[in-house]
C-alpha positions as a Markdown table, in Angstrom:
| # | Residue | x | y | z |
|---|---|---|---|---|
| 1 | Unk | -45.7 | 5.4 | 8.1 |
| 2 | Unk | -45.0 | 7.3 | 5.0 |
| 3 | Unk | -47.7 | 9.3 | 3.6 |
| 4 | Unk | -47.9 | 8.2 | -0.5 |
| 5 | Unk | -48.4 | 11.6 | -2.8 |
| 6 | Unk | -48.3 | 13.0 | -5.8 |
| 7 | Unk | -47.7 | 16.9 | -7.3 |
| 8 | Unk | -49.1 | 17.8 | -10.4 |
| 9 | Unk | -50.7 | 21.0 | -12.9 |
| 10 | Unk | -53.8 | 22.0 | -11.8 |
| 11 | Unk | -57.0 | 21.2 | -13.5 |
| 12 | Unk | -60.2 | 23.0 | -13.9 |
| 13 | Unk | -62.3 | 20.2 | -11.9 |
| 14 | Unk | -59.7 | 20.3 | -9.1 |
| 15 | Unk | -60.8 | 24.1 | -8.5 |
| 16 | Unk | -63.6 | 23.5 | -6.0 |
| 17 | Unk | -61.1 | 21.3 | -4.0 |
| 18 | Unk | -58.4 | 24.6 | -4.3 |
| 19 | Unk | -60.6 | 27.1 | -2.8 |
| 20 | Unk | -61.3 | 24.3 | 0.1 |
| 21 | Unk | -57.5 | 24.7 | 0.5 |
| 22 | Unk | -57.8 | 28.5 | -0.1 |
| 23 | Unk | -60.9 | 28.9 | 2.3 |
| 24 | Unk | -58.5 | 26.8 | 5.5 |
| 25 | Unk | -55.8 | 29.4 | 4.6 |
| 26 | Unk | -57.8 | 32.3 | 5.0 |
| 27 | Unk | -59.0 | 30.7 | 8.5 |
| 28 | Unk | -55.3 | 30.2 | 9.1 |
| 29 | Unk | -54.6 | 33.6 | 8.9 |
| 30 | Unk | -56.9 | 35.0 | 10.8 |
| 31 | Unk | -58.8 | 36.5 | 8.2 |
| 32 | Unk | -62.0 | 33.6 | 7.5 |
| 33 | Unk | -64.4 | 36.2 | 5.6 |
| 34 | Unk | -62.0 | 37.8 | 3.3 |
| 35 | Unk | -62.0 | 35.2 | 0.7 |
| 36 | Unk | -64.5 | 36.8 | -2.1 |
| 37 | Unk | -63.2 | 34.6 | -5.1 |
| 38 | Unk | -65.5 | 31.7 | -6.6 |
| 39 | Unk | -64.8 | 28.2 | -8.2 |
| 40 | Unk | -65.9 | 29.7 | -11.1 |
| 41 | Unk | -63.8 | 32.5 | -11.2 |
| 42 | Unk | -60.6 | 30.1 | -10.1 |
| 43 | Unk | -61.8 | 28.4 | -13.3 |
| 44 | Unk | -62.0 | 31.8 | -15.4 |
| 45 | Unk | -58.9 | 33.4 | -14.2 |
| 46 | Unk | -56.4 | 29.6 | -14.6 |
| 47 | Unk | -58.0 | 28.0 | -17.3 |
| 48 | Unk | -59.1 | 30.6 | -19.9 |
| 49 | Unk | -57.9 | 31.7 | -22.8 |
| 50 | Unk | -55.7 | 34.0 | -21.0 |
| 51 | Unk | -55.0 | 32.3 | -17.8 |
| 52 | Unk | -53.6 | 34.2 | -15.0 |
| 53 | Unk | -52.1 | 31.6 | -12.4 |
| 54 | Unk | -50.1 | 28.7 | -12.8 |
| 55 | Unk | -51.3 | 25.9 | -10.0 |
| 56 | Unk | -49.5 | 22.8 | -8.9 |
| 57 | Unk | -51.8 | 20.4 | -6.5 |
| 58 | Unk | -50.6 | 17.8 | -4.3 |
| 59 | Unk | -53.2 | 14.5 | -4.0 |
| 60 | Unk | -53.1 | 11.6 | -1.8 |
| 61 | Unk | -54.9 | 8.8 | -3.6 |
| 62 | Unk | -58.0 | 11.4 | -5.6 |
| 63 | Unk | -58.2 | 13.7 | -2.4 |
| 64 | Unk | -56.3 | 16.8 | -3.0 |
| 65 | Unk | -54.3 | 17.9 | 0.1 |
| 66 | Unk | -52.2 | 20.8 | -0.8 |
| 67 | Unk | -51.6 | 23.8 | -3.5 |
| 68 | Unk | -49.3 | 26.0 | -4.9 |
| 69 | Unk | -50.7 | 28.7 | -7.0 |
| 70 | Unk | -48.6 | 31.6 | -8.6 |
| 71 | Unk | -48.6 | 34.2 | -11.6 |
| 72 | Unk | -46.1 | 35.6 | -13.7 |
| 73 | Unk | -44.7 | 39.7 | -12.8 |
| 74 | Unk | -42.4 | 41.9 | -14.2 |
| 75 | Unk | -39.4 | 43.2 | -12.3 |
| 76 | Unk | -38.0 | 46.7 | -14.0 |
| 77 | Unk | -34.2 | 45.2 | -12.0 |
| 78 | Unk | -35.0 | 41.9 | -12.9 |
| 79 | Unk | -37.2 | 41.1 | -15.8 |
| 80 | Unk | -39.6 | 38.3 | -15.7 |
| 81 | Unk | -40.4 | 37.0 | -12.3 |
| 82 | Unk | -43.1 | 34.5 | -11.0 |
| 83 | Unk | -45.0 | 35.7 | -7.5 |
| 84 | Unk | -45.9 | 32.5 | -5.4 |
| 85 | Unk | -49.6 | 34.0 | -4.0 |
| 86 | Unk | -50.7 | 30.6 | -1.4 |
| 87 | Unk | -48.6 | 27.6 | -0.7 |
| 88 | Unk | -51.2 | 25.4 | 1.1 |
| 89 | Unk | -51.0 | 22.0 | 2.9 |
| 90 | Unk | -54.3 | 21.0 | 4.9 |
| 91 | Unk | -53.5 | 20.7 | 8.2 |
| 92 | Unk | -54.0 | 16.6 | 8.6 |
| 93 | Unk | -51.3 | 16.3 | 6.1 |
| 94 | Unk | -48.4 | 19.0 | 7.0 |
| 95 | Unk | -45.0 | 17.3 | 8.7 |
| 96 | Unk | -45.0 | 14.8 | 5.5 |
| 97 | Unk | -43.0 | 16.8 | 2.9 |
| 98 | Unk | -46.0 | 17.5 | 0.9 |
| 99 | Unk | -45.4 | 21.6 | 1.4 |
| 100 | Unk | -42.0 | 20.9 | 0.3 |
| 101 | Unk | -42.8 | 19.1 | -3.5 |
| 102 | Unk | -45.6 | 21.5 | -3.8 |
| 103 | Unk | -42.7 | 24.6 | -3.1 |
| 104 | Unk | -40.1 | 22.6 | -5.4 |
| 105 | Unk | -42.2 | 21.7 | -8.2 |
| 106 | Unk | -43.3 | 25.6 | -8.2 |
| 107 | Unk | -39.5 | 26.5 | -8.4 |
| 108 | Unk | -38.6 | 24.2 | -10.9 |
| 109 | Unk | -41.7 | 25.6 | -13.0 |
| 110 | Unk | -40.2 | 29.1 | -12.4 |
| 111 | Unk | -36.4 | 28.0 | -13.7 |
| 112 | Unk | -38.0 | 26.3 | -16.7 |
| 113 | Unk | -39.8 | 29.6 | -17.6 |
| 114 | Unk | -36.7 | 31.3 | -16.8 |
| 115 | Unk | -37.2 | 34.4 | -14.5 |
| 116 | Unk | -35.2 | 36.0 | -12.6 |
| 117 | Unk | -36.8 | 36.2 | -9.1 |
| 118 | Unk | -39.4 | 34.6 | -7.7 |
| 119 | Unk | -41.2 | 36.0 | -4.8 |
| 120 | Unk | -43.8 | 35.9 | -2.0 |
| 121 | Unk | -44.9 | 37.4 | 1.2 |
| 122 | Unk | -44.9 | 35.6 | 4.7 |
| 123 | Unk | -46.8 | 36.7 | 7.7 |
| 124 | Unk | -44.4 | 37.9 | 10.3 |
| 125 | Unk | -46.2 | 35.5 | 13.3 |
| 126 | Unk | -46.4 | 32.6 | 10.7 |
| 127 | Unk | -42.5 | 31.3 | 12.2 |
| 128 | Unk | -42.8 | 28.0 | 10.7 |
| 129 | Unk | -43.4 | 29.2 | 7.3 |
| 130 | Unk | -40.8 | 31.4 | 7.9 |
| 131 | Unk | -38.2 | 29.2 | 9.0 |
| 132 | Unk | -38.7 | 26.5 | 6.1 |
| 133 | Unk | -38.3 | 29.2 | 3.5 |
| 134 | Unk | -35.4 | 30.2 | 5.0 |
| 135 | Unk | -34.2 | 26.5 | 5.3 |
| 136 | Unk | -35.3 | 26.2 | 1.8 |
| 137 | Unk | -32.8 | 28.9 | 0.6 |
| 138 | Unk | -35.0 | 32.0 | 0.4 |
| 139 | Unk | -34.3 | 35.7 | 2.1 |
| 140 | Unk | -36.7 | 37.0 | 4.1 |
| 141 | Unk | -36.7 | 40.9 | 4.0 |
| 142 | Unk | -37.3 | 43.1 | 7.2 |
| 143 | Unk | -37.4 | 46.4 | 5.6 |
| 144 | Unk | -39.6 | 45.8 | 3.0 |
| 145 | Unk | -43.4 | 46.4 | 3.7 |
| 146 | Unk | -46.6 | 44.7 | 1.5 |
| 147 | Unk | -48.9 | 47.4 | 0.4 |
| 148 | Unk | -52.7 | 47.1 | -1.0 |
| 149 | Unk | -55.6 | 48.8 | -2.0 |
| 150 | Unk | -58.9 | 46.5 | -2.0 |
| 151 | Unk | -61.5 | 46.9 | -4.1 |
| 152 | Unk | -63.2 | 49.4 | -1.6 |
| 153 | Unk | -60.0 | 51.6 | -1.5 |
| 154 | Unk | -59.3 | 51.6 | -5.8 |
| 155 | Unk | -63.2 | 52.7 | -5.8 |
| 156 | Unk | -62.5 | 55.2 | -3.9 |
| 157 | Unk | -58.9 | 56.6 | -5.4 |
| 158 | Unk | -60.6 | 56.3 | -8.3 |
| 159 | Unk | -63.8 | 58.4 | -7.1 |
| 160 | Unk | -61.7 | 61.1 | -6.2 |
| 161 | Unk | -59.3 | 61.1 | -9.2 |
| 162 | Unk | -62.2 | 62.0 | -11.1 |
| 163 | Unk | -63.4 | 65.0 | -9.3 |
């Protein structure tokens, strides 16, 4: 049976359904206390005055199943570019194209803005994310390496900078 959906922009009320989503992901990845972020910041951050993130949800009937949240960059090759942060479906609703509106509707958001690139990072065991991006048309770079500094580690740089 085919699972009726919808994708559409994010609102502020849908936030404490997104960082559900966000919460399952972080689980997903191994990594279940790493999310720090609040509703209220997801609320700050997308629906200020200056909002950072663009976010497209997916809903089946008012239950919201699936996200894809992203922010604009800047590319010195490039110019304007769009980073894709999380594309989320809960796990009871992956298999029924639901990941795959969320990731077109985030595309087409990104070709009406016109950048350049858009971009996002894949875990190396996560295969199945893998091989639908590379159905999907994207390249998936072996020689390039994600690097961070957390909170912790900019405290720090900064710490010793001053000194």
């Amino acid at each position: 049976m085919k699972t009726s959906f919808s994708i559409r922009k994010a609102e502020a009320t849908d936030m404490s359904s997104v960082l559900n989503l966000i919460q399952e992901l972080a689980t997903f990845e191994k990594e279940p206390d790493a999310v720090i972020v609040t509703e209220q910041d997801l609320i700050q951050h997308g629906f200020g005055q200056d909002s950072l993130f663009t976010c497209f949800v997916a809903e089946v009937g008012h239950q919201i199943v699936g996200m894809a949240l992203g922010y604009p960059r800047y590319s010195t090759w490039k110019g304007p570019t769009l980073h894709l942060e999380d594309l989320i479906v809960t796990n009871s609703f992956k298999g029924k194209g639901i990941g795959r509106a969320l990731f077109s509707a985030f595309i087409a958001f990104g070709h009406e803005q016109g950048v350049k690139r858009i971009e996002w990072a894949v875990l190396d065991w996560n295969t199945s994310a893998i091989d639908f991006y590379t159905r999907n048309g994207a390249l998936v770079f072996d020689d390039w390496q994600v690097v961070q500094m957390d909170e912790k580690a900019i405290h720090q740089f900064i710490s010793k900078s001053q000194n």
